[in-house]
PyMOL CGO cylinders between C-alpha atoms (Angstrom):
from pymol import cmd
from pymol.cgo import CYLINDER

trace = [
    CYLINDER, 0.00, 0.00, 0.00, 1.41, 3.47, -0.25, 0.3, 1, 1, 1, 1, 1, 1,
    CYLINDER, 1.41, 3.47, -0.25, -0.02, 6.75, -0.18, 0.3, 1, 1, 1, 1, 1, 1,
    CYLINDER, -0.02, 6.75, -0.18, -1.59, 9.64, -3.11, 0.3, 1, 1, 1, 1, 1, 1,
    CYLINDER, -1.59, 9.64, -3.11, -1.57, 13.14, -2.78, 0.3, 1, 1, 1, 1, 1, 1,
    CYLINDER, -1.57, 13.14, -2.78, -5.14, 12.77, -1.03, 0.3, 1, 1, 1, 1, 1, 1,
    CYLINDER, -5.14, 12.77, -1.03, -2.93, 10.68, 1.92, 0.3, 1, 1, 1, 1, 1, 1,
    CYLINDER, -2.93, 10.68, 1.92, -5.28, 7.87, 0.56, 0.3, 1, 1, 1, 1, 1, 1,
    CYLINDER, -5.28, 7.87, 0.56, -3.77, 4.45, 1.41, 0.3, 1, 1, 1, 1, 1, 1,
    CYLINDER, -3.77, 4.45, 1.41, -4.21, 2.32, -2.23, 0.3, 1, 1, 1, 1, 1, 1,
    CYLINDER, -4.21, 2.32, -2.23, -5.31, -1.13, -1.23, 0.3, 1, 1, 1, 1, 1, 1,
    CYLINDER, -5.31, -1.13, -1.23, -3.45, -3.92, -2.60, 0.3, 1, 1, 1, 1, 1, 1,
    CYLINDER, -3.45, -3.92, -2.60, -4.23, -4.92, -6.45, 0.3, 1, 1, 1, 1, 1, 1,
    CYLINDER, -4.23, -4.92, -6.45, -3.93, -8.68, -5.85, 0.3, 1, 1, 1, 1, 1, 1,
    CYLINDER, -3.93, -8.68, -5.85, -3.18, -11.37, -8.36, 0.3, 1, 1, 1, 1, 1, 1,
    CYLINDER, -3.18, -11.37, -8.36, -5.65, -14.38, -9.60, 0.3, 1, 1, 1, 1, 1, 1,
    CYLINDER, -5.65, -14.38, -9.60, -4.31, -16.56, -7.71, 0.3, 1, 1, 1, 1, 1, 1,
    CYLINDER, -4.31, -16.56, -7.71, -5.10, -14.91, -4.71, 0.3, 1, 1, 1, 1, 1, 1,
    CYLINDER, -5.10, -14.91, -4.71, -8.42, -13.92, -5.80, 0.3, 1, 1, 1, 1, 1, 1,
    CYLINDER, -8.42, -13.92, -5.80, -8.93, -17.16, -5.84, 0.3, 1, 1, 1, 1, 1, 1,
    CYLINDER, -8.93, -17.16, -5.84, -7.62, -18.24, -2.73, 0.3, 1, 1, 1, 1, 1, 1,
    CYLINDER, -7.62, -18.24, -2.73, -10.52, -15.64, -1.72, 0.3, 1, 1, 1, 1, 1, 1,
    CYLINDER, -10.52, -15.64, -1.72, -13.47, -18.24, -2.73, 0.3, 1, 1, 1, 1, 1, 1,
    CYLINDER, -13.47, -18.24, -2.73, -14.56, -20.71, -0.28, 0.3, 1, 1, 1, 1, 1, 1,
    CYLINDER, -14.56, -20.71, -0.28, -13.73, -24.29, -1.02, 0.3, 1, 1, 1, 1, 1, 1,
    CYLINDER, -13.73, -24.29, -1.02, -15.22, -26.84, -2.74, 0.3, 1, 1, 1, 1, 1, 1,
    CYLINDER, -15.22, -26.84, -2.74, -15.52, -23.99, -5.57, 0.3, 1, 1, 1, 1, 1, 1,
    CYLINDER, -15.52, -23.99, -5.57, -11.79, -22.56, -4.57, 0.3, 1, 1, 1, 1, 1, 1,
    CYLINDER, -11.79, -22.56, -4.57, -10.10, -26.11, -6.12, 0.3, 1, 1, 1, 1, 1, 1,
    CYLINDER, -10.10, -26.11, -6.12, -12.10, -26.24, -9.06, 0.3, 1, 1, 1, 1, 1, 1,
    CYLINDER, -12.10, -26.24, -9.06, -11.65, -22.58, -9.80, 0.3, 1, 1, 1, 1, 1, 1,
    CYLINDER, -11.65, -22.58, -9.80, -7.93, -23.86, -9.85, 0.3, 1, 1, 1, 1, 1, 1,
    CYLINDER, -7.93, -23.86, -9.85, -8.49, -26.96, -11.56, 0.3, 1, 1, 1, 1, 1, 1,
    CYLINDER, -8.49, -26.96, -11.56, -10.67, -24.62, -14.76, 0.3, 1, 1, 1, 1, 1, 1,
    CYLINDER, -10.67, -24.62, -14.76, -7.80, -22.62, -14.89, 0.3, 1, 1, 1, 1, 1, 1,
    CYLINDER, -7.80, -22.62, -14.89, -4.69, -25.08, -14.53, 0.3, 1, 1, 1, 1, 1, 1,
    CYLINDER, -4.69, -25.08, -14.53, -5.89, -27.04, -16.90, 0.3, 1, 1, 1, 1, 1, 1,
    CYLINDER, -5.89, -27.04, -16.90, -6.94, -24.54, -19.45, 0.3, 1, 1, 1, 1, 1, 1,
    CYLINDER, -6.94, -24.54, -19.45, -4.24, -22.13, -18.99, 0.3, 1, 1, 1, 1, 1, 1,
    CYLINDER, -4.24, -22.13, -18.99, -2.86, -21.76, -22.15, 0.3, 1, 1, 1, 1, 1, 1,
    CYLINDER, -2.86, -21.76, -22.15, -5.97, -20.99, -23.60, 0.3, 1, 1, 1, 1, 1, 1,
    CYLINDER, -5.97, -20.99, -23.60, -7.06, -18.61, -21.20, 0.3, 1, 1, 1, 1, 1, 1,
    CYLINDER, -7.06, -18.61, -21.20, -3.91, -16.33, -21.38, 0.3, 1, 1, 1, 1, 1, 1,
    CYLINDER, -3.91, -16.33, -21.38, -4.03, -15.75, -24.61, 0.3, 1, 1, 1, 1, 1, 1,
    CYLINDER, -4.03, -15.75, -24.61, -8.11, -14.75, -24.86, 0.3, 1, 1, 1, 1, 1, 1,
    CYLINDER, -8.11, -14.75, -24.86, -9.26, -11.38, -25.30, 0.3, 1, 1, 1, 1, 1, 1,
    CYLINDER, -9.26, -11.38, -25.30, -11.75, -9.50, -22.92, 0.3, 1, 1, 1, 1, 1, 1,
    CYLINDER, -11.75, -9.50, -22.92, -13.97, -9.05, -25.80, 0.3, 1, 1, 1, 1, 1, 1,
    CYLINDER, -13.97, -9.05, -25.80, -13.85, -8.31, -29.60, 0.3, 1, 1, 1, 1, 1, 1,
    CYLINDER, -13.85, -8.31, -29.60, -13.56, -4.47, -29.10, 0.3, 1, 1, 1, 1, 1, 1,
    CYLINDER, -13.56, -4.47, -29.10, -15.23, -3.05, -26.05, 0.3, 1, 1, 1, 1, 1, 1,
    CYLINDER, -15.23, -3.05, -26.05, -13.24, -3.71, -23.36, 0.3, 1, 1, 1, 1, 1, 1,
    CYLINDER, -13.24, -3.71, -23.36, -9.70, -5.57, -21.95, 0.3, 1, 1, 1, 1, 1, 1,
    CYLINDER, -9.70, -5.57, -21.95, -9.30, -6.03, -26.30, 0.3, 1, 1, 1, 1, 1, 1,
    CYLINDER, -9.30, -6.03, -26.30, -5.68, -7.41, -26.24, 0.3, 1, 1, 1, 1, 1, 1,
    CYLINDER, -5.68, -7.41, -26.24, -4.53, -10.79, -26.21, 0.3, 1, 1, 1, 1, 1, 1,
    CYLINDER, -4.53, -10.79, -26.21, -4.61, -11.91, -22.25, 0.3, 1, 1, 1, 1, 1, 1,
    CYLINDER, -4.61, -11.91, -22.25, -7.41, -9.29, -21.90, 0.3, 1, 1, 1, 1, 1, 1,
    CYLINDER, -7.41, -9.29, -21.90, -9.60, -12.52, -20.47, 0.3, 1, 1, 1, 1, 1, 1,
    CYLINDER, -9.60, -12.52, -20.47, -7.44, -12.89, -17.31, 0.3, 1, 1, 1, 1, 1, 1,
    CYLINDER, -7.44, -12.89, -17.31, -6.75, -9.07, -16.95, 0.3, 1, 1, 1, 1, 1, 1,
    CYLINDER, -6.75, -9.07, -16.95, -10.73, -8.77, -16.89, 0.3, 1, 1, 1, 1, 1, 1,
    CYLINDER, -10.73, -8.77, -16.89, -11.23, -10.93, -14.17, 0.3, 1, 1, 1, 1, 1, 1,
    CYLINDER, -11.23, -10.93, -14.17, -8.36, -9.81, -12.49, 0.3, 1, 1, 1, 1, 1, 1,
    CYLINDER, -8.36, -9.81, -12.49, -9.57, -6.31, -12.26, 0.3, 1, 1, 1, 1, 1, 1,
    CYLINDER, -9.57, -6.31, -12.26, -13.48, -6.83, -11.88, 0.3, 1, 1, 1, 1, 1, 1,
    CYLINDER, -13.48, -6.83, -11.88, -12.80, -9.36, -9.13, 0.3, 1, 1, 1, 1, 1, 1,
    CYLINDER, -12.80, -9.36, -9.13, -10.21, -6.50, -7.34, 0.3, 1, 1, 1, 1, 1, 1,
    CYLINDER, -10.21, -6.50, -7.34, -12.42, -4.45, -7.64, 0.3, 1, 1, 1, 1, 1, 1,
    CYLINDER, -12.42, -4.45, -7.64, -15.10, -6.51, -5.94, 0.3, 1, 1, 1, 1, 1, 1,
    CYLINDER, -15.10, -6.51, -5.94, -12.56, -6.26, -2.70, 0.3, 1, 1, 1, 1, 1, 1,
    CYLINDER, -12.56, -6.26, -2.70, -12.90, -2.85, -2.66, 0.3, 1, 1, 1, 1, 1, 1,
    CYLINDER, -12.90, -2.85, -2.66, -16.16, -2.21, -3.12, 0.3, 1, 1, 1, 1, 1, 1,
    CYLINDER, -16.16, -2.21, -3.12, -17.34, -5.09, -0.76, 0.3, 1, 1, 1, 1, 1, 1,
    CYLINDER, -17.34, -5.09, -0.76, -15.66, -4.25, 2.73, 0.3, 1, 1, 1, 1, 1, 1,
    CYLINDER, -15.66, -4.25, 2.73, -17.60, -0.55, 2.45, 0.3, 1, 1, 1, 1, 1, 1,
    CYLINDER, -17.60, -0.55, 2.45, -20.84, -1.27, 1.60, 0.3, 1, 1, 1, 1, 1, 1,
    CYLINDER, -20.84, -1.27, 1.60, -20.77, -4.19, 4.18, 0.3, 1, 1, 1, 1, 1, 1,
    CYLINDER, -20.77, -4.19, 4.18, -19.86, -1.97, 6.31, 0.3, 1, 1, 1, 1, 1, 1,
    CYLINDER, -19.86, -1.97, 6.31, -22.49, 0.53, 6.07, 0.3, 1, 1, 1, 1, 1, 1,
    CYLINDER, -22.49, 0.53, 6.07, -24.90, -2.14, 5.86, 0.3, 1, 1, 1, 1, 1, 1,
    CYLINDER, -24.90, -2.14, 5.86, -24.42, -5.80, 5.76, 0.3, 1, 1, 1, 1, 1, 1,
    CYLINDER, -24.42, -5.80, 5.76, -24.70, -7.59, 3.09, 0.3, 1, 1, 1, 1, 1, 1,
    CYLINDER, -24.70, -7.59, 3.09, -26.70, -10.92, 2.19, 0.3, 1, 1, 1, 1, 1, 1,
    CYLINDER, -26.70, -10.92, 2.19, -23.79, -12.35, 0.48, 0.3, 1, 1, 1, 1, 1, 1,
    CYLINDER, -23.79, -12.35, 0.48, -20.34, -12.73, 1.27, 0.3, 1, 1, 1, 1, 1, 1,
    CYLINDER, -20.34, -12.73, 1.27, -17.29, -11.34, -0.96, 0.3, 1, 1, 1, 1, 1, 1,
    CYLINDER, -17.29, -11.34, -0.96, -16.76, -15.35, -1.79, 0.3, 1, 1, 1, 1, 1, 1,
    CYLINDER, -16.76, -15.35, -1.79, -19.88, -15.71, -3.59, 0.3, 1, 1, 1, 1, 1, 1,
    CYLINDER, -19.88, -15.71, -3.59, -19.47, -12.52, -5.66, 0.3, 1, 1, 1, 1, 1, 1,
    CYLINDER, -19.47, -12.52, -5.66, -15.67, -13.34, -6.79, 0.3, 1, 1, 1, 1, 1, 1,
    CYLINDER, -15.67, -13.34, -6.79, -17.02, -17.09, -7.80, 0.3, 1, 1, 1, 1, 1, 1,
    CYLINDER, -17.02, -17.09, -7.80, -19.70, -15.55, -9.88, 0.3, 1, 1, 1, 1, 1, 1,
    CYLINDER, -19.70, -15.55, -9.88, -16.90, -12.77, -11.28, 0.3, 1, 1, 1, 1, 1, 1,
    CYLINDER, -16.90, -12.77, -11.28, -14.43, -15.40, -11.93, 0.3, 1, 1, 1, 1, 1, 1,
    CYLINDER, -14.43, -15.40, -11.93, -17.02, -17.31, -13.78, 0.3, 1, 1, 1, 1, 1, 1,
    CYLINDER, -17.02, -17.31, -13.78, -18.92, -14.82, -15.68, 0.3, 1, 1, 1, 1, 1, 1,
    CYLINDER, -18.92, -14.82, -15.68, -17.22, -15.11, -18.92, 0.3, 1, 1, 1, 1, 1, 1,
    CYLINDER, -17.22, -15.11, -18.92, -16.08, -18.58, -18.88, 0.3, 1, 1, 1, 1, 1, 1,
    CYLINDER, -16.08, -18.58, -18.88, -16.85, -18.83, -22.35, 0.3, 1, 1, 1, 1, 1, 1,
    CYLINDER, -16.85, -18.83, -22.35, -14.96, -16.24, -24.19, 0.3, 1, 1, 1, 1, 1, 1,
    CYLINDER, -14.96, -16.24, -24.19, -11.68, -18.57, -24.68, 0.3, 1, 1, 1, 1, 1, 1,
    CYLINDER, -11.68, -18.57, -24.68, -14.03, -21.08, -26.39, 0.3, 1, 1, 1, 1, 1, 1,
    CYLINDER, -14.03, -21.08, -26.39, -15.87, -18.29, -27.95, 0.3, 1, 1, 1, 1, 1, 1,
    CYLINDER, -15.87, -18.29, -27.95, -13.37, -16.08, -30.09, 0.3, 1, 1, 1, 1, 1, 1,
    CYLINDER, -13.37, -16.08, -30.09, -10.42, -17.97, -31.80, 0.3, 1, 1, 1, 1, 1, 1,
    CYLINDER, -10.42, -17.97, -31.80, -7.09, -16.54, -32.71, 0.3, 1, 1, 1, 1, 1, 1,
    CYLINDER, -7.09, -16.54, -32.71, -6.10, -17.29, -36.12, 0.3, 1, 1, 1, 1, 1, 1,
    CYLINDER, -6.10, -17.29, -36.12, -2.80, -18.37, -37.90, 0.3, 1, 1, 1, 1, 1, 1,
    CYLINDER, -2.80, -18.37, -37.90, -2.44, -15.02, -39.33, 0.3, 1, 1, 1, 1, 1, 1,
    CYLINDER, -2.44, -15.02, -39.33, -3.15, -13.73, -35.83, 0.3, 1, 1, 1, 1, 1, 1,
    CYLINDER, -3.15, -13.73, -35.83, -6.68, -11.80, -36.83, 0.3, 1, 1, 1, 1, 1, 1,
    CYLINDER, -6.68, -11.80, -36.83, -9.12, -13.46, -34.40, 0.3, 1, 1, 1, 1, 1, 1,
    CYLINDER, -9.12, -13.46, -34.40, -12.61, -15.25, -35.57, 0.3, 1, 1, 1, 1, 1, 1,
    CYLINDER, -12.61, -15.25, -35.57, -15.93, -15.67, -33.47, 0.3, 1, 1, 1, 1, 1, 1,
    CYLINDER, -15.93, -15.67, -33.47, -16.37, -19.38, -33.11, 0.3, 1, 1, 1, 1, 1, 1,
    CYLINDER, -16.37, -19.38, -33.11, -19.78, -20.42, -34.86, 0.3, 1, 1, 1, 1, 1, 1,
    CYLINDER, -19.78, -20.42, -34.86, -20.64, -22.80, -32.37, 0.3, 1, 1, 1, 1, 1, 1,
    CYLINDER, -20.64, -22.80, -32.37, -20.58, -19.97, -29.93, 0.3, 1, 1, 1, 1, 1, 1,
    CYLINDER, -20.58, -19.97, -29.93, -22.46, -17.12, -31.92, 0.3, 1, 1, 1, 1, 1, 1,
    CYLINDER, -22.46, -17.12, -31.92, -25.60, -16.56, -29.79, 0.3, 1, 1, 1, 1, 1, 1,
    CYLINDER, -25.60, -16.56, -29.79, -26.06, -15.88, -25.91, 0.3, 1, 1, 1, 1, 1, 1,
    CYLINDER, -26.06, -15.88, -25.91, -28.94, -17.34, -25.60, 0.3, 1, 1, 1, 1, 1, 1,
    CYLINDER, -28.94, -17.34, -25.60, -29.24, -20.46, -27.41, 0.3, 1, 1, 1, 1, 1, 1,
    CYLINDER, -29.24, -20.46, -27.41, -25.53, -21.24, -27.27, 0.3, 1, 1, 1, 1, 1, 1,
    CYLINDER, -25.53, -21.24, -27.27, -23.06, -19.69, -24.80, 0.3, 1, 1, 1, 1, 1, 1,
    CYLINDER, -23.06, -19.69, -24.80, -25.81, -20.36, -21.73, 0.3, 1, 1, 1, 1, 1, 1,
    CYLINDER, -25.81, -20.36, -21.73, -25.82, -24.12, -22.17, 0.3, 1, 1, 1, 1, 1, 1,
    CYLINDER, -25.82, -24.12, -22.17, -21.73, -23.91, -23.04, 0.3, 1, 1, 1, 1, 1, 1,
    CYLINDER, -21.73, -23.91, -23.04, -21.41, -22.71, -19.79, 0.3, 1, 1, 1, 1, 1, 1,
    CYLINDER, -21.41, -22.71, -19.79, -23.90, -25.00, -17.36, 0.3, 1, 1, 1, 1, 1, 1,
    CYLINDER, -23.90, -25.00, -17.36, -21.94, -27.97, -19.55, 0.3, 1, 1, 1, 1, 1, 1,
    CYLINDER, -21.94, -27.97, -19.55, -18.71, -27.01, -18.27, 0.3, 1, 1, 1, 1, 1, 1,
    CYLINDER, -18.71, -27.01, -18.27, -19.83, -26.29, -14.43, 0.3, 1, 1, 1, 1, 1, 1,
    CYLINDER, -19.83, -26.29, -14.43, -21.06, -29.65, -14.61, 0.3, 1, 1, 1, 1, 1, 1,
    CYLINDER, -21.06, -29.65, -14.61, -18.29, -31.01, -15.80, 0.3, 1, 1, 1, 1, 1, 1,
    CYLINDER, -18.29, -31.01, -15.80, -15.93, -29.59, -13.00, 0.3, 1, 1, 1, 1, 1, 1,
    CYLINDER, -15.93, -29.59, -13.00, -18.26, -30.10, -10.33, 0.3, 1, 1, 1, 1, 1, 1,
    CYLINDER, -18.26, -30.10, -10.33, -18.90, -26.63, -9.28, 0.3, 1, 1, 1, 1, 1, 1,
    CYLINDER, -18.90, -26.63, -9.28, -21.35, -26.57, -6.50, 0.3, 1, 1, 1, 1, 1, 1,
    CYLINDER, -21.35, -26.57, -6.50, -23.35, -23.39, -7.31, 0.3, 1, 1, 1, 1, 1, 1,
    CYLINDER, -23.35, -23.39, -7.31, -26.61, -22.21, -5.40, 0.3, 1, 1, 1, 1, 1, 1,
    CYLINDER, -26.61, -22.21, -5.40, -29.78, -20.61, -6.84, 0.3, 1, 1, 1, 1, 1, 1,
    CYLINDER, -29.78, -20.61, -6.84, -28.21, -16.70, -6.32, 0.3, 1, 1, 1, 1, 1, 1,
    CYLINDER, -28.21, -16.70, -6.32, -25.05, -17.94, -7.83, 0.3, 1, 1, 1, 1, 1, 1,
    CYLINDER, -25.05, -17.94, -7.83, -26.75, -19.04, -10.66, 0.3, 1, 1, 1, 1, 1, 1,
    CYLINDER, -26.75, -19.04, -10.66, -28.90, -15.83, -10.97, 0.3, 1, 1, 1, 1, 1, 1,
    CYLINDER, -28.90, -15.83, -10.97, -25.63, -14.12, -11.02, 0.3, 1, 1, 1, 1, 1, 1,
    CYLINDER, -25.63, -14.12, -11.02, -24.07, -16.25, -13.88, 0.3, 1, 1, 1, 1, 1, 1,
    CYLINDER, -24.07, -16.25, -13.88, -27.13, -15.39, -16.21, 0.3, 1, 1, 1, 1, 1, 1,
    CYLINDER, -27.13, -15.39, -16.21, -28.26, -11.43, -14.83, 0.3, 1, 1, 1, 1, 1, 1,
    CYLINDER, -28.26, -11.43, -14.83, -24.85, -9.99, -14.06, 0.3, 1, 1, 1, 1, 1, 1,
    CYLINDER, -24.85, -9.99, -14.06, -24.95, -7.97, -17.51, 0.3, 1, 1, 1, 1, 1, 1,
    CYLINDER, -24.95, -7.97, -17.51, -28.39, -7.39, -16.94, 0.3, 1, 1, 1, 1, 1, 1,
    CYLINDER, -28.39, -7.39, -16.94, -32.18, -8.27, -16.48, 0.3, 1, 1, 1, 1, 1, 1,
    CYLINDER, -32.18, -8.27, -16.48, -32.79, -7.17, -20.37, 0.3, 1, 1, 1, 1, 1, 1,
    CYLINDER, -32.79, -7.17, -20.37, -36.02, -9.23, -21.74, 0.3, 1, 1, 1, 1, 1, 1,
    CYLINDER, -36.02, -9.23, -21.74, -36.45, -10.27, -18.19, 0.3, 1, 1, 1, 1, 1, 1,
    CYLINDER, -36.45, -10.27, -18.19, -36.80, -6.86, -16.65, 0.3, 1, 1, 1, 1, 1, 1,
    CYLINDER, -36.80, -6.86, -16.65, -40.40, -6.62, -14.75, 0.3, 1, 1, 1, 1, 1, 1,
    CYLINDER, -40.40, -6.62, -14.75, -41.97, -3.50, -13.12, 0.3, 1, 1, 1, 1, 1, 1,
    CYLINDER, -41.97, -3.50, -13.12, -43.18, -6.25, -10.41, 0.3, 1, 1, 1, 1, 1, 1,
    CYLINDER, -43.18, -6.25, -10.41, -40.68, -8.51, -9.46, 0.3, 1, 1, 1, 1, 1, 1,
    CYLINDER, -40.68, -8.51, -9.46, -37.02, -7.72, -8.83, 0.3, 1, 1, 1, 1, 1, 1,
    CYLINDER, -37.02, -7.72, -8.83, -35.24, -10.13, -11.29, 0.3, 1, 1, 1, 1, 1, 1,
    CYLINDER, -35.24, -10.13, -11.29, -31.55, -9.43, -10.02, 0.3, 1, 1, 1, 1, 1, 1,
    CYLINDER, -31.55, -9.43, -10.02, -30.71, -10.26, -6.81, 0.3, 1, 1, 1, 1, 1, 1,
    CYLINDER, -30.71, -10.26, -6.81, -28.21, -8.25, -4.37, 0.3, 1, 1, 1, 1, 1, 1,
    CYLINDER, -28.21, -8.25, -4.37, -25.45, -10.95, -5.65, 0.3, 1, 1, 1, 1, 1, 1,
    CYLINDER, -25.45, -10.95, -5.65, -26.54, -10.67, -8.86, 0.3, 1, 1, 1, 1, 1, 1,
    CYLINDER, -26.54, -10.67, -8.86, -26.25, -6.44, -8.56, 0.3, 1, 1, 1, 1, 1, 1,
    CYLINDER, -26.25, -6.44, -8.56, -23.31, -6.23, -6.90, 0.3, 1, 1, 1, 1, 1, 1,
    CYLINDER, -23.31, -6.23, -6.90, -21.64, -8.45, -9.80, 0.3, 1, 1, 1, 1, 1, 1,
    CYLINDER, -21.64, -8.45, -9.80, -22.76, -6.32, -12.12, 0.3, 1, 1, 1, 1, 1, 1,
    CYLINDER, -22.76, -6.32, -12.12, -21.44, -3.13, -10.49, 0.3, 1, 1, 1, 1, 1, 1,
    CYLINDER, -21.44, -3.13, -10.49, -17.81, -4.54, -10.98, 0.3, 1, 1, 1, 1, 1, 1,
    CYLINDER, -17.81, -4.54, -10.98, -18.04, -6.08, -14.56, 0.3, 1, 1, 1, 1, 1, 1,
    CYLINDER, -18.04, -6.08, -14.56, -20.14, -2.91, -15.98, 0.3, 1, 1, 1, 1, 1, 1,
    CYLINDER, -20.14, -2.91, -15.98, -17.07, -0.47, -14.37, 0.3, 1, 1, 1, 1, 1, 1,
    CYLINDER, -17.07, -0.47, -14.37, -14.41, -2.78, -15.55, 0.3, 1, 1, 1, 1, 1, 1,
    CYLINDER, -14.41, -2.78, -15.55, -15.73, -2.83, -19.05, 0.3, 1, 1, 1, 1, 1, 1,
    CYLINDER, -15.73, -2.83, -19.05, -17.15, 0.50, -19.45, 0.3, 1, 1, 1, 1, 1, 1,
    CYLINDER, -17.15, 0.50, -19.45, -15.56, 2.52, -17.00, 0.3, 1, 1, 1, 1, 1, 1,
    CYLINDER, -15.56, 2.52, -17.00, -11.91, 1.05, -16.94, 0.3, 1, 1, 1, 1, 1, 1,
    CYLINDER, -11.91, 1.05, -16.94, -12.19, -0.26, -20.13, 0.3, 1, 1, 1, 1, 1, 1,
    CYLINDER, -12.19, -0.26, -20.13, -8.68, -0.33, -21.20, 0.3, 1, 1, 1, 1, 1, 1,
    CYLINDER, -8.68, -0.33, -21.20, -7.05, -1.30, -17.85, 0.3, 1, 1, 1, 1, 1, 1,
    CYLINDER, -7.05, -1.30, -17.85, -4.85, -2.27, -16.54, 0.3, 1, 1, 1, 1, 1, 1,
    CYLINDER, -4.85, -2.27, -16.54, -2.34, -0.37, -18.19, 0.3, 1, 1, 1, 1, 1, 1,
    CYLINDER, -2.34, -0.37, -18.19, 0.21, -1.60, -20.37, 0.3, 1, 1, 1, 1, 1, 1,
    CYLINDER, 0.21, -1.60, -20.37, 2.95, 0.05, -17.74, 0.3, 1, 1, 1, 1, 1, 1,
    CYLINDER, 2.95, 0.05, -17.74, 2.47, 2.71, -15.43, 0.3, 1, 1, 1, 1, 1, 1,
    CYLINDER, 2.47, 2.71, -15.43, -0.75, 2.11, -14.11, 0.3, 1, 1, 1, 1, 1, 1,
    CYLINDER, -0.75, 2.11, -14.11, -1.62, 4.42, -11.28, 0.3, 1, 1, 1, 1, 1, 1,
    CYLINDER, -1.62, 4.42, -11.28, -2.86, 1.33, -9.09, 0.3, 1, 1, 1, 1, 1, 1,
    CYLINDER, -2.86, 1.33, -9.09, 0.44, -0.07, -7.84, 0.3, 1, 1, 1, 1, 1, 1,
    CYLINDER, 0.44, -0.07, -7.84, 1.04, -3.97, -8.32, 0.3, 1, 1, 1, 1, 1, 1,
    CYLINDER, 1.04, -3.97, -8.32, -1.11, -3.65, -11.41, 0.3, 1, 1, 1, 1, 1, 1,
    CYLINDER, -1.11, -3.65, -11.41, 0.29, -5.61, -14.70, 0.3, 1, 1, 1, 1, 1, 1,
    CYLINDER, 0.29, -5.61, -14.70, -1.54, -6.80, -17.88, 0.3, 1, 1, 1, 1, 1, 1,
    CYLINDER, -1.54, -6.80, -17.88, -1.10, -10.44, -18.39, 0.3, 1, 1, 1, 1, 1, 1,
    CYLINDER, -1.10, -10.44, -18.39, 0.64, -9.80, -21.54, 0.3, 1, 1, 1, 1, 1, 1,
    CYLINDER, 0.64, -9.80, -21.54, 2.06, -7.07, -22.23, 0.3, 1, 1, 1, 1, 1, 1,
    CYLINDER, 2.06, -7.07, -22.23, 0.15, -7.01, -25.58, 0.3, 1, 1, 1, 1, 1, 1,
]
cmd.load_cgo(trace, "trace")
């Protein structure tokens, strides 16, 4: 930690693995496990196709920075009120979120990148990509975890002036990944970045 010019202490900006020492076992070993054994892929995926984290490693520098952000957001508002969740359950859904993009968008031999076909459509497609490979690690997820996985970019079709669709998991999970991809859209920084400890996977 060190201090800015407002004598504001900067927490820590903590790397993925200790995010995910963060999240309460069983899920904590199989968080491992997705990533150990798909680590190759996932460190060369992009955050997206243009909007946000861009580069090649942008994946892991997403969740990186959405889930350190979730440990700064989460300690204050608990404080102020507690909350109905605990910071585990939001950094599982966080670290989950996009667990299809390095299935999703495939790098090419003349490096270009191509949307994989397979994985064109949200709804009909990447949804049932995703609850095959929870089931396939084993994750034990609850029903908020799993409103998180499918809200946490937004109620959109399922919006209702009656019922709340999101719940405060759900919201909070969306806080983080809507400031990390619209709001810090092209952090971290390639070098320099004004949160200390910060790094970009790849310095792409």
């Amino acid at each position: 930690m060190f201090l800015n010019k407002f004598n504001y202490m900067k927490p820590k900006y903590h790397t993925l693995n200790e995010l995910i020492d963060m999240i309460e076992e069983p899920n904590k070993s199989i968080c491992y496990k997705i990533f150990d054994e798909n680590k190759e892929l996932f460190s060369v995926a992009r955050g997206s196709s243009h909007n946000h984290q861009a580069w090649e490693g942008g994946y892991l520098d997403h969740l990186t920075e959405i889930m350190n952000i979730a440990t700064i957001i989460y300690p204050q508002l608990n404080n102020l009120r507690p909350l109905p969740f605990s910071l585990s359950d939001s950094l599982l859904i966080l670290y989950l979120h996009d667990l299809e993009k390095p299935w999703r968008y495939i790098k090419q031999d003349d490096d270009s990148w191509k949307m994989n076909p397979a994985l064109a459509d949200k709804e009909t497609q990447v949804g049932p990509f995703v609850k095959q490979k929870i089931k396939e690690y084993g994750l034990v997820l609850s029903e908020e975890h799993w409103n998180g996985l499918k809200y946490i970019e937004g109620e959109k079709k399922d919006y209702s002036p009656t019922r709340r669709t999101q719940t405060p998991l759900t919201a909070f999970t969306h806080l983080c990944d809507t400031w990390s991809a619209r709001g810090w859209f092209n952090f971290p920084a390639k070098s320099n970045d004004p949160w200390k400890g910060d790094e970009r996977m790849r310095n792409a």
